[in-house]
C-alpha positions in Angstrom: 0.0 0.0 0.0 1.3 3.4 -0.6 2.7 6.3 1.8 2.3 9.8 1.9 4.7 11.7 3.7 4.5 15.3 5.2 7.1 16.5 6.5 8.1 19.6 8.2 10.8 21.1 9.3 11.6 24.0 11.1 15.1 25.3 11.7 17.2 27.5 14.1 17.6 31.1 12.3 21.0 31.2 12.0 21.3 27.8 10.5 18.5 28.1 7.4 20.9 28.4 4.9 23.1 25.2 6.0 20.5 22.9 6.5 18.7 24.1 3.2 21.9 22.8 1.6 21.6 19.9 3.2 17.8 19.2 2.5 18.3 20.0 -1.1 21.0 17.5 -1.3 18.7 14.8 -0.8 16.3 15.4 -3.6 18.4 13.6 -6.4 19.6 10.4 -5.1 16.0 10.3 -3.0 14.4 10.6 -6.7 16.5 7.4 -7.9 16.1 5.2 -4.7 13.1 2.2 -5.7 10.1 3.0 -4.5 9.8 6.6 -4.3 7.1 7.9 -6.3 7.3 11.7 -5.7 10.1 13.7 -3.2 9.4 17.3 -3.1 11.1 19.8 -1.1 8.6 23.3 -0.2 9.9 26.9 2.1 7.7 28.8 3.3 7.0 32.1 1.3 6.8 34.0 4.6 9.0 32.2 7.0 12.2 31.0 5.0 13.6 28.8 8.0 9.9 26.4 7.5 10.5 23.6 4.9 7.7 20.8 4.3 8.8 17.3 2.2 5.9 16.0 0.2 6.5 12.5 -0.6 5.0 9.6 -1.7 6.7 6.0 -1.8 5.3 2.7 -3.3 5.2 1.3 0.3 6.4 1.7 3.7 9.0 -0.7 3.4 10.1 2.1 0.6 10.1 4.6 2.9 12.0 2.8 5.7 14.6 1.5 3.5 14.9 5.7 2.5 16.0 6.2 6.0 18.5 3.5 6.4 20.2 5.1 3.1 23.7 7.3 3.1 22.6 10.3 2.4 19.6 10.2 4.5 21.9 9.1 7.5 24.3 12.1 6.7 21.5 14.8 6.8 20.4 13.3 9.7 24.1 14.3 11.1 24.5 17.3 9.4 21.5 19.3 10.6 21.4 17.9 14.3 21.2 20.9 16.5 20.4 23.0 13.9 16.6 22.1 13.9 13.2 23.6 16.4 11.4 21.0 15.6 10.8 17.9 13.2 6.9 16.8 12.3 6.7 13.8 9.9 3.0 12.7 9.4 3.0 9.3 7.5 -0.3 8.8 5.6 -2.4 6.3 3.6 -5.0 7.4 1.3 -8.9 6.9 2.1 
């Protein structure tokens, strides 16, 4: 069955740049990885340290394989500290 993700992520002020970098490094391999459907990155118009994923993956075994990948892992590291909060919502269709 497949998985919507929302995800949203809010950062520290003086680390939106860095961790933009960061998210926007996933995009690409994310894109190639089996399974994932659709990986979009959003900022908010109003509040550029607010970033929302919109993803969708085959299943969730998709989506947990994501998160056991390199790059995954090493934004995991690289933006740790740097974050106010972290809200994934993982969704089915109804």
């Amino acid at each position: 069955m497949a998985v919507t993700v929302v995800a949203k992520v809010v950062v520290q002020k003086e680390f939106v740049e860095p961790v933009k970098a960061e998210l926007l490094k996933l995009i690409d391999p994310t894109r190639r990885e089996r399974g994932c459907i659709e990986y979009r990155l959003h900022q908010d118009n109003e509040d550029p340290g607010v970033f929302i994923f919109y993803e969708n993956w085959e299943s969730m075994a998709s989506l947990e394989q994501h998160m056991k990948t390199d790059h995954f892992r090493s934004y995991v590291s690289a933006v740790e500290g740097k974050l106010v909060k972290k809200v994934v919502n993982k969704m089915t269709g109804i």
